[in-house]
N, C-alpha and C positions, 0 to 999 in steps of 0.2 A: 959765813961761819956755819958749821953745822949744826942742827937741832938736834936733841937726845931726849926722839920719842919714847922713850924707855922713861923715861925722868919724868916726862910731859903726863904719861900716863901714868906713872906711877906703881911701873910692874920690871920685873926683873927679867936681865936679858934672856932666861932663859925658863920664859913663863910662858905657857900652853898660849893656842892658840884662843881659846876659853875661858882664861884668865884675862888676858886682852880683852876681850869681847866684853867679860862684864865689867871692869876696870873702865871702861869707855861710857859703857853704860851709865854708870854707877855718877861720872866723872860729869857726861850730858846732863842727867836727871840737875846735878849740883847745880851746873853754868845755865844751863839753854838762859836765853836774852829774854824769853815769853815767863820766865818763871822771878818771882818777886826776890832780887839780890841776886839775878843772876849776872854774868860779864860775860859781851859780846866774843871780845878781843881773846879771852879764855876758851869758849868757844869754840870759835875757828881754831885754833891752837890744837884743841882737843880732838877736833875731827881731821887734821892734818898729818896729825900722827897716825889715828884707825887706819884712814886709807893706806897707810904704806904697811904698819904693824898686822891690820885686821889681814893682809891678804899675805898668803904664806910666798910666793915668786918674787912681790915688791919686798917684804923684811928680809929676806935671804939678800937680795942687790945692794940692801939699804947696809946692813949687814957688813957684807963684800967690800963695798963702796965709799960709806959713809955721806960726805958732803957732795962728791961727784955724783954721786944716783940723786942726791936732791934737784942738783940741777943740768941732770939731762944728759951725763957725760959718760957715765959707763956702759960698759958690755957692747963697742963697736956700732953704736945707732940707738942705744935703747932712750925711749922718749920723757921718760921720767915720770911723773903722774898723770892718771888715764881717766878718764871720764870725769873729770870734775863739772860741776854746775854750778851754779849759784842759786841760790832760794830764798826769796824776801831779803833779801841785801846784807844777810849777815851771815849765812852758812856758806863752805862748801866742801866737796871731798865725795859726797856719795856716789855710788855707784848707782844709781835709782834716780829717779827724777821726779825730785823734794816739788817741785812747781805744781806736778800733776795731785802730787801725792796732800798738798795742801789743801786744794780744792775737794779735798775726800774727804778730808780728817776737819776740816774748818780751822786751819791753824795747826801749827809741829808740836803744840804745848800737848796736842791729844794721841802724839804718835809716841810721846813717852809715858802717858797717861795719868797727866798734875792737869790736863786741860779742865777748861768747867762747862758745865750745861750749855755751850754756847750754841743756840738757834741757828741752824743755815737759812741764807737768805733766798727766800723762792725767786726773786727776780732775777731776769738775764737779758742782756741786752740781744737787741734781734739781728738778724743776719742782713746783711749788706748787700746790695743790688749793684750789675752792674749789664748796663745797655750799651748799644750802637746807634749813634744817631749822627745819620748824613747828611749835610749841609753843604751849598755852593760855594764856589769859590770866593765870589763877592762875599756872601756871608760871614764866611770865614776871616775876610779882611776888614771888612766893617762893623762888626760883628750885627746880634739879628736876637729876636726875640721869637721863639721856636715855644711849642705847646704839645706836649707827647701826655701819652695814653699809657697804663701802666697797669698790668694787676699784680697789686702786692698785699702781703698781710698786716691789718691794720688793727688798732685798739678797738675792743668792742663798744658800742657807743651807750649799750645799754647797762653794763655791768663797771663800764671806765676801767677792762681789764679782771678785774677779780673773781671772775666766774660765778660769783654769786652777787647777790642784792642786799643793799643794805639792811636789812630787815629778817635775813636769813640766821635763825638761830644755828650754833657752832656748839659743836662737842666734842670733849677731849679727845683727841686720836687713841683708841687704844693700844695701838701695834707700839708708837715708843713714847707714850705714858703721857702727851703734851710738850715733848722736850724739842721734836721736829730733828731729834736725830736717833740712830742708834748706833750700839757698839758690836762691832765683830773684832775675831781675832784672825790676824791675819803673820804666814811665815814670812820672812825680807832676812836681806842676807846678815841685821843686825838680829835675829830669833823674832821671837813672837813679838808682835805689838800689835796694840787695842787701835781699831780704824774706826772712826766716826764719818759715817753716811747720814745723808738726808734721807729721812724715811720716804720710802715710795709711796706707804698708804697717804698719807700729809701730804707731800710732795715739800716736808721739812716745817710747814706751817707749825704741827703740835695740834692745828684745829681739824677738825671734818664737818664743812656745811651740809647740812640737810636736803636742801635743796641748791643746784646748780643755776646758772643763768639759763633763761627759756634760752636765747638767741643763741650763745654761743658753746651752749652745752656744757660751760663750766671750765671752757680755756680759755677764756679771756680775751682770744682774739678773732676776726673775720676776714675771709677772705674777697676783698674788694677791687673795681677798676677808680687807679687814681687819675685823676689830669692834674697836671702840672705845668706851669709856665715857669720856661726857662730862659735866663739871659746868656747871651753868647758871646763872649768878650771879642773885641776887636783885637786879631792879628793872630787867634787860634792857631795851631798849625797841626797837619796830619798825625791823630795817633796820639795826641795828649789828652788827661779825663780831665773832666771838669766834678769834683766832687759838692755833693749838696747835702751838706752836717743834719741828718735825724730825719731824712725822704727813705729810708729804708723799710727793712723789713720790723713791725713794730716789734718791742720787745714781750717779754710774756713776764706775767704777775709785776705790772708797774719798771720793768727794767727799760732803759730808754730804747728808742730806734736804731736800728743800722744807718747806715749811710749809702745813699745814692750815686754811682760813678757812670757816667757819662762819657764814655769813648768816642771822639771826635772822628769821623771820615770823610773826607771832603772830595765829593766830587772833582775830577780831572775839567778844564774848564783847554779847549783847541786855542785859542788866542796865547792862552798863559801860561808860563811856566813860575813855579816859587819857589826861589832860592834863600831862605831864610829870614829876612824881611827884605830883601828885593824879589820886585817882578820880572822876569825875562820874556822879552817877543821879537820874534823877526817878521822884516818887511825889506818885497821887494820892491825894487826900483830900477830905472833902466841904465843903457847902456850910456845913453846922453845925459841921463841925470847927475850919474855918478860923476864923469866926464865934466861937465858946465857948472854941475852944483845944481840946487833947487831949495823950494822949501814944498814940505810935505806934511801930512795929515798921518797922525802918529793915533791907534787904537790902544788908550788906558783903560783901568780900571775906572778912571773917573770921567774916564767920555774921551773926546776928540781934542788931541796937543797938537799945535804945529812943530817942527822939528825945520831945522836949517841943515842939508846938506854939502857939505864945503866939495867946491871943484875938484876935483883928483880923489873921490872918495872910491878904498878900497873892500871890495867884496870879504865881507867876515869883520869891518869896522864895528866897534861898541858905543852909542852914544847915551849919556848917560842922561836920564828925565829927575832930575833930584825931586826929593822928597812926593813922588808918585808910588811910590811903594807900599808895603803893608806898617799899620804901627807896628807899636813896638807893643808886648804884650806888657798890658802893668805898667805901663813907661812912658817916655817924652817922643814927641816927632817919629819921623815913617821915612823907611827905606825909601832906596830911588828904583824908580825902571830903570833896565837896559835894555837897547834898540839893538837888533845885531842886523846890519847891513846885508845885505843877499842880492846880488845884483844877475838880472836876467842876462842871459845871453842871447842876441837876437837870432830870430833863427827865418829862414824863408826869405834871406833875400833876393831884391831886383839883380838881374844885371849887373848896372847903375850904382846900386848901392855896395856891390863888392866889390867896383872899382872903386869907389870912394875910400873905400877901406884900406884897399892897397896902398891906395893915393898915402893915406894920413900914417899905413906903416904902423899900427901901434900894436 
Protein backbone atom coordinates (compact mmCIF):
# COMPACT_ATOMS: atom_id res chain seq x y z
CA UNK A 1 0.00 0.00 0.00
CA UNK A 2 1.29 3.37 -0.70
CA UNK A 3 2.42 6.01 1.87
CA UNK A 4 1.07 9.70 1.51
CA UNK A 5 4.28 11.67 2.32
CA UNK A 6 2.34 14.61 1.82
CA UNK A 7 0.08 13.49 5.00
CA UNK A 8 3.45 12.08 6.77
CA UNK A 9 4.83 15.45 6.48
CA UNK A 10 2.23 17.38 6.81
CA UNK A 11 2.46 19.78 3.89
CA UNK A 12 0.16 20.22 0.78
CA UNK A 13 0.72 18.58 -2.44
CA UNK A 14 1.55 21.57 -3.82
CA UNK A 15 3.84 23.08 -1.26
CA UNK A 16 7.40 24.50 -2.30
CA UNK A 17 10.23 22.75 -2.15
CA UNK A 18 11.04 25.04 1.21
CA UNK A 19 8.01 24.42 2.85
CA UNK A 20 9.04 20.74 2.82
CA UNK A 21 12.30 21.38 3.95
CA UNK A 22 11.10 23.10 6.99
CA UNK A 23 8.03 20.94 7.65
CA UNK A 24 10.67 18.15 7.95
CA UNK A 25 12.70 20.02 10.04
CA UNK A 26 10.15 21.21 12.25
CA UNK A 27 8.70 17.45 12.30
CA UNK A 28 12.73 15.86 13.14
CA UNK A 29 13.41 18.62 15.82
CA UNK A 30 9.53 16.92 17.29
CA UNK A 31 10.51 12.99 16.96
CA UNK A 32 14.48 12.64 16.79
CA UNK A 33 14.73 9.23 19.29
CA UNK A 34 17.90 11.34 21.29
CA UNK A 35 15.24 14.00 22.22
CA UNK A 36 13.06 13.34 25.57
CA UNK A 37 9.26 12.08 24.07
CA UNK A 38 10.65 11.53 21.03
CA UNK A 39 9.36 8.09 18.58
CA UNK A 40 11.92 6.13 16.81
CA UNK A 41 9.33 4.53 14.40
CA UNK A 42 7.97 8.36 13.81
CA UNK A 43 11.13 9.10 12.80
CA UNK A 44 12.04 6.85 10.19
CA UNK A 45 8.61 7.53 8.77
CA UNK A 46 9.54 11.21 8.65
CA UNK A 47 12.74 10.89 7.04
CA UNK A 48 11.32 8.52 4.42
CA UNK A 49 9.09 10.85 3.06
CA UNK A 50 12.20 13.93 2.85
CA UNK A 51 14.07 11.70 0.79
CA UNK A 52 11.59 11.23 -1.77
CA UNK A 53 9.60 14.84 -1.09
CA UNK A 54 13.09 16.82 -0.24
CA UNK A 55 14.36 15.91 -3.86
CA UNK A 56 12.49 17.55 -6.83
CA UNK A 57 13.27 14.07 -9.74
CA UNK A 58 12.13 11.59 -6.81
CA UNK A 59 8.62 13.70 -5.84
CA UNK A 60 7.79 14.24 -9.49
CA UNK A 61 8.10 9.98 -10.01
CA UNK A 62 6.50 9.53 -6.64
CA UNK A 63 4.06 11.90 -8.06
CA UNK A 64 3.75 10.23 -11.53
CA UNK A 65 3.93 6.87 -9.95
CA UNK A 66 2.55 6.62 -6.58
CA UNK A 67 3.12 3.05 -4.92
CA UNK A 68 5.15 1.77 -8.02
CA UNK A 69 8.04 4.36 -7.62
CA UNK A 70 7.93 3.21 -4.00
CA UNK A 71 8.91 0.08 -4.76
CA UNK A 72 11.15 0.24 -7.72
CA UNK A 73 8.69 -0.15 -10.70
CA UNK A 74 8.58 2.86 -12.66
CA UNK A 75 10.10 4.75 -15.50
CA UNK A 76 11.47 1.34 -17.26
CA UNK A 77 14.55 0.46 -14.65
CA UNK A 78 14.24 3.39 -12.30
CA UNK A 79 15.76 1.95 -8.81
CA UNK A 80 13.55 3.60 -6.27
CA UNK A 81 15.46 5.12 -3.30
CA UNK A 82 19.07 6.10 -3.68
CA UNK A 83 21.64 6.41 -1.04
CA UNK A 84 20.09 5.38 1.99
CA UNK A 85 22.26 4.43 5.09
CA UNK A 86 21.61 3.54 8.26
CA UNK A 87 22.89 5.69 11.44
CA UNK A 88 23.04 4.22 15.05
CA UNK A 89 20.23 1.75 14.28
CA UNK A 90 17.30 4.05 14.00
CA UNK A 91 17.68 6.54 10.98
CA UNK A 92 17.74 6.44 7.45
CA UNK A 93 17.12 8.09 4.10
CA UNK A 94 20.09 10.75 3.99
CA UNK A 95 21.97 11.52 1.37
CA UNK A 96 25.07 12.28 3.58
CA UNK A 97 26.70 9.82 5.70
CA UNK A 98 24.92 10.27 9.34
CA UNK A 99 27.89 7.61 10.61
CA UNK A 100 30.80 9.97 9.79
CA UNK A 101 28.72 12.87 10.60
CA UNK A 102 28.15 11.49 14.22
CA UNK A 103 31.49 11.17 15.07
CA UNK A 104 31.78 15.18 14.36
CA UNK A 105 28.80 16.44 16.08
CA UNK A 106 29.08 13.74 19.22
CA UNK A 107 25.64 12.47 18.54
CA UNK A 108 22.51 13.72 15.70
CA UNK A 109 20.89 15.41 18.96
CA UNK A 110 23.54 18.25 18.10
CA UNK A 111 23.04 18.33 14.22
CA UNK A 112 19.54 19.75 15.09
CA UNK A 113 20.89 21.61 17.89
CA UNK A 114 18.58 20.26 21.44
CA UNK A 115 22.07 18.34 21.98
CA UNK A 116 23.84 19.17 25.41
CA UNK A 117 27.40 20.10 26.59
CA UNK A 118 28.44 16.65 25.67
CA UNK A 119 32.54 16.16 26.11
CA UNK A 120 34.07 14.09 23.10
CA UNK A 121 35.96 11.50 24.30
CA UNK A 122 39.93 11.88 23.56
CA UNK A 123 40.59 8.24 23.42
CA UNK A 124 40.82 5.97 20.29
CA UNK A 125 41.67 2.91 19.89
CA UNK A 126 45.17 2.06 17.96
CA UNK A 127 45.82 0.82 14.55
CA UNK A 128 46.12 -2.80 13.86
CA UNK A 129 49.40 -4.57 12.69
CA UNK A 130 49.66 -6.96 10.45
CA UNK A 131 52.94 -9.27 9.50
CA UNK A 132 54.32 -12.25 7.48
CA UNK A 133 55.72 -14.95 9.28
CA UNK A 134 57.33 -18.17 7.67
CA UNK A 135 57.21 -21.30 9.12
CA UNK A 136 58.16 -25.08 7.78
CA UNK A 137 56.18 -27.47 6.74
CA UNK A 138 56.47 -29.71 9.82
CA UNK A 139 55.65 -26.60 11.76
CA UNK A 140 52.83 -25.99 10.09
CA UNK A 141 51.45 -29.59 10.88
CA UNK A 142 52.45 -29.93 14.24
CA UNK A 143 52.24 -26.66 15.12
CA UNK A 144 55.55 -24.67 16.86
CA UNK A 145 56.10 -22.12 19.28
CA UNK A 146 57.81 -19.15 17.12
CA UNK A 147 59.21 -15.76 18.95
CA UNK A 148 59.20 -12.54 16.53
CA UNK A 149 60.59 -8.96 16.92
CA UNK A 150 58.24 -6.10 16.30
CA UNK A 151 58.50 -2.26 16.40
CA UNK A 152 55.17 -0.96 17.27
CA UNK A 153 53.77 1.98 19.15
CA UNK A 154 53.30 1.39 22.63
CA UNK A 155 51.60 3.15 26.05
CA UNK A 156 54.15 5.42 27.50
CA UNK A 157 55.38 3.73 30.71
CA UNK A 158 55.93 6.97 32.30
CA UNK A 159 52.86 9.10 31.82
CA UNK A 160 50.41 5.32 31.58
CA UNK A 161 49.23 7.29 28.37
CA UNK A 162 48.14 10.73 29.31
CA UNK A 163 50.94 12.99 28.33
CA UNK A 164 51.20 14.43 31.40
CA UNK A 165 51.96 13.50 35.21
CA UNK A 166 49.81 13.22 37.84
CA UNK A 167 50.74 16.08 39.66
CA UNK A 168 50.54 18.38 36.63
CA UNK A 169 48.28 21.42 37.32
CA UNK A 170 45.36 21.80 34.31
CA UNK A 171 43.61 24.94 33.19
CA UNK A 172 40.47 25.57 31.60
CA UNK A 173 40.98 25.38 27.74
CA UNK A 174 40.18 28.81 26.65
CA UNK A 175 39.49 28.34 23.00
CA UNK A 176 35.90 26.28 23.96
CA UNK A 177 35.36 27.50 27.53
CA UNK A 178 36.21 23.81 29.28
CA UNK A 179 33.38 22.21 27.23
CA UNK A 180 36.09 20.00 25.04
CA UNK A 181 33.99 20.93 22.11
CA UNK A 182 32.86 23.73 19.79
CA UNK A 183 30.17 24.86 17.43
CA UNK A 184 30.33 25.71 13.81
CA UNK A 185 27.90 26.22 11.37
CA UNK A 186 27.97 24.14 8.66
CA UNK A 187 25.58 24.23 4.86
CA UNK A 188 24.06 20.17 4.08
CA UNK A 189 21.60 19.62 1.77
CA UNK A 190 18.88 19.88 4.92
CA UNK A 191 20.30 24.14 5.26
CA UNK A 192 22.40 25.32 8.04
CA UNK A 193 23.11 23.15 10.90
CA UNK A 194 25.32 23.70 14.26
CA UNK A 195 28.38 20.82 14.08
CA UNK A 196 29.94 20.00 17.27
CA UNK A 197 33.94 19.40 16.98
CA UNK A 198 36.40 18.45 19.49
CA UNK A 199 38.42 21.34 20.03
CA UNK A 200 41.86 20.92 18.61
CA UNK A 201 43.34 23.27 21.37
CA UNK A 202 42.06 20.41 24.16
CA UNK A 203 42.12 17.87 21.79
CA UNK A 204 38.14 17.64 23.36
CA UNK A 205 39.61 17.41 27.11
CA UNK A 206 38.07 21.19 28.12
CA UNK A 207 41.65 20.97 30.20
CA UNK A 208 45.26 22.21 29.03
CA UNK A 209 48.27 20.79 31.15
CA UNK A 210 50.93 22.93 31.96
CA UNK A 211 53.43 20.83 31.60
CA UNK A 212 53.68 17.67 29.16
CA UNK A 213 55.15 14.28 29.82
CA UNK A 214 59.15 14.62 29.83
CA UNK A 215 59.37 11.09 27.87
CA UNK A 216 56.66 11.23 25.51
CA UNK A 217 56.22 14.95 24.79
CA UNK A 218 52.71 14.87 25.90
CA UNK A 219 51.27 12.06 23.43
CA UNK A 220 51.12 9.43 25.47
CA UNK A 221 52.71 7.01 23.50
CA UNK A 222 56.34 5.50 22.35
CA UNK A 223 57.73 4.12 19.97
CA UNK A 224 59.35 0.67 20.87
CA UNK A 225 60.80 -2.94 19.74
CA UNK A 226 58.35 -5.60 21.00
CA UNK A 227 59.16 -9.54 21.47
CA UNK A 228 56.58 -11.76 21.46
CA UNK A 229 55.97 -15.46 21.72
CA UNK A 230 53.71 -16.88 19.71
CA UNK A 231 51.71 -20.33 19.53
CA UNK A 232 51.25 -21.83 16.22
CA UNK A 233 48.38 -24.23 16.08
CA UNK A 234 48.63 -27.53 14.58
CA UNK A 235 47.41 -28.05 10.98
CA UNK A 236 47.82 -24.11 9.84
CA UNK A 237 47.46 -24.00 6.38
CA UNK A 238 49.03 -21.51 3.65
CA UNK A 239 47.67 -17.97 3.88
CA UNK A 240 45.35 -17.97 6.98
CA UNK A 241 46.11 -15.06 10.05
CA UNK A 242 46.41 -16.01 13.23
CA UNK A 243 45.06 -12.83 15.05
CA UNK A 244 46.42 -11.72 18.71
CA UNK A 245 43.32 -9.53 20.62
CA UNK A 246 45.30 -5.95 21.87
CA UNK A 247 49.32 -6.88 20.45
CA UNK A 248 48.60 -3.99 18.26
CA UNK A 249 49.33 -0.65 17.64
CA UNK A 250 48.58 0.96 21.39
CA UNK A 251 45.79 3.32 21.54
CA UNK A 252 46.17 7.09 22.26
CA UNK A 253 44.73 8.88 25.64
CA UNK A 254 43.65 5.51 27.36
CA UNK A 255 41.68 4.03 24.01
CA UNK A 256 42.55 0.22 23.91
CA UNK A 257 45.16 -1.63 21.44
CA UNK A 258 44.85 -2.58 17.83
CA UNK A 259 45.20 -6.10 17.16
CA UNK A 260 47.98 -8.08 15.78
CA UNK A 261 47.53 -10.40 12.50
CA UNK A 262 49.85 -12.76 11.64
CA UNK A 263 49.89 -14.08 8.04
CA UNK A 264 51.00 -17.63 7.76
CA UNK A 265 53.60 -18.72 4.87
CA UNK A 266 54.76 -21.97 4.83
CA UNK A 267 57.57 -22.93 3.34
CA UNK A 268 57.32 -25.45 0.09
CA UNK A 269 58.94 -28.81 1.87
CA UNK A 270 60.46 -31.42 -1.92
CA UNK A 271 59.26 -34.76 0.01
CA UNK A 272 55.52 -33.21 0.40
CA UNK A 273 52.73 -32.02 -1.00
CA UNK A 274 49.36 -30.73 1.23
CA UNK A 275 46.26 -31.34 0.02
CA UNK A 276 44.00 -30.00 2.82
CA UNK A 277 44.60 -32.16 5.68
CA UNK A 278 46.17 -34.92 3.62
CA UNK A 279 49.77 -35.24 2.79
CA UNK A 280 50.72 -36.32 -0.74
CA UNK A 281 54.26 -38.14 -1.77
CA UNK A 282 55.51 -40.40 -4.50
CA UNK A 283 57.94 -43.26 -4.46
CA UNK A 284 59.64 -45.06 -6.80
CA UNK A 285 59.93 -48.61 -6.95
CA UNK A 286 61.16 -51.12 -9.56
CA UNK A 287 60.11 -53.11 -12.11
CA UNK A 288 60.27 -56.56 -10.03
CA UNK A 289 58.76 -54.88 -7.20
CA UNK A 290 55.81 -53.96 -8.64
CA UNK A 291 55.62 -57.30 -10.46
CA UNK A 292 56.22 -59.87 -7.13
CA UNK A 293 55.12 -57.27 -4.61
CA UNK A 294 57.39 -56.17 -1.75
CA UNK A 295 57.17 -54.31 1.43
CA UNK A 296 59.00 -50.95 1.47
CA UNK A 297 60.05 -48.00 3.51
CA UNK A 298 57.49 -45.27 3.02
CA UNK A 299 59.02 -41.18 4.07
CA UNK A 300 56.18 -39.47 6.54
CA UNK A 301 56.03 -36.64 8.35
CA UNK A 302 56.30 -38.71 11.38
CA UNK A 303 59.51 -40.55 10.23
CA UNK A 304 59.94 -44.05 8.54
CA UNK A 305 56.28 -46.33 7.66
CA UNK A 306 56.64 -49.63 6.17
CA UNK A 307 54.03 -50.00 3.24
CA UNK A 308 53.00 -53.45 1.60
CA UNK A 309 53.07 -53.51 -2.06
CA UNK A 310 50.73 -56.11 -3.55
CA UNK A 311 52.02 -58.14 -6.73
CA UNK A 312 50.66 -56.68 -9.95
CA UNK A 313 51.00 -53.21 -8.65
CA UNK A 314 50.27 -50.39 -11.14
CA UNK A 315 52.36 -47.28 -11.91
CA UNK A 316 50.14 -44.13 -10.71
CA UNK A 317 48.57 -46.71 -7.76
CA UNK A 318 47.42 -44.50 -4.37
CA UNK A 319 48.02 -46.02 -1.15
CA UNK A 320 46.46 -44.72 1.53
CA UNK A 321 48.81 -44.28 5.23
CA UNK A 322 45.61 -43.41 7.42
CA UNK A 323 45.59 -40.88 9.94
CA UNK A 324 49.58 -39.78 8.86
CA UNK A 325 48.26 -36.59 7.92
CA UNK A 326 47.90 -33.09 9.19
CA UNK A 327 45.18 -32.45 12.22
CA UNK A 328 42.57 -31.03 11.79
CA UNK A 329 42.61 -27.32 12.77
CA UNK A 330 40.51 -26.90 16.11
CA UNK A 331 39.40 -30.41 15.81
CA UNK A 332 39.58 -34.15 16.37
CA UNK A 333 42.18 -36.71 14.49
CA UNK A 334 44.45 -36.09 11.19
CA UNK A 335 44.25 -36.63 7.75
CA UNK A 336 45.95 -39.67 5.89
CA UNK A 337 49.03 -39.70 3.51
CA UNK A 338 48.79 -40.83 0.06
CA UNK A 339 51.56 -42.83 -1.59
CA UNK A 340 51.28 -42.48 -5.40
CA UNK A 341 53.29 -45.44 -6.96
CA UNK A 342 55.82 -44.47 -9.76
CA UNK A 343 57.47 -47.34 -10.95
CA UNK A 344 60.91 -47.12 -12.80
CA UNK A 345 61.56 -48.40 -16.06
CA UNK A 346 64.62 -50.30 -16.40
CA UNK A 347 66.83 -49.10 -18.61
CA UNK A 348 70.63 -50.43 -19.92
CA UNK A 349 69.90 -53.70 -20.41
CA UNK A 350 72.05 -57.17 -20.72
CA UNK A 351 71.69 -59.05 -23.82
CA UNK A 352 70.28 -61.80 -21.47
CA UNK A 353 68.11 -59.60 -19.76
CA UNK A 354 66.05 -58.60 -23.07
CA UNK A 355 65.63 -61.86 -23.89
CA UNK A 356 64.14 -62.48 -20.77
CA UNK A 357 61.85 -60.01 -21.30
CA UNK A 358 60.78 -61.18 -24.64
CA UNK A 359 60.67 -64.61 -23.14
CA UNK A 360 57.80 -63.35 -20.24
CA UNK A 361 56.02 -61.12 -23.21
CA UNK A 362 54.65 -58.54 -20.80
Amino acid sequence: MSKDYYKILGVDKNASQEDVKKAFRKLAHEYHPDKKGGNEAKFKEINEAYQVLGDANKRTKYDQFGSAFEHGQAGGGFSGFEGFRDFSGFASGFDINMNDLGDMFGGLSDVFGFGGNRRQNRSRKGSDIQILLTINFKEAVFGAEKEINLQKTIQCDKCRGQGHGPETTAETCKACGGKGSTIKIQRTILGQMQVRMACSDCEGEGKIYKEKCSKCGGAGLAREQAELKIKIPAGIDDGESIRLTGQGEAGQKGGRAGDLYLKIKILEDKRFKRENINILSEINISFTQASLGDKIEVETIDGLVKLKIPEGTQSGAIFKLKGKGVPRLQGYGRGDHLVKIIIKTPTNLTRKQKELLKEINL
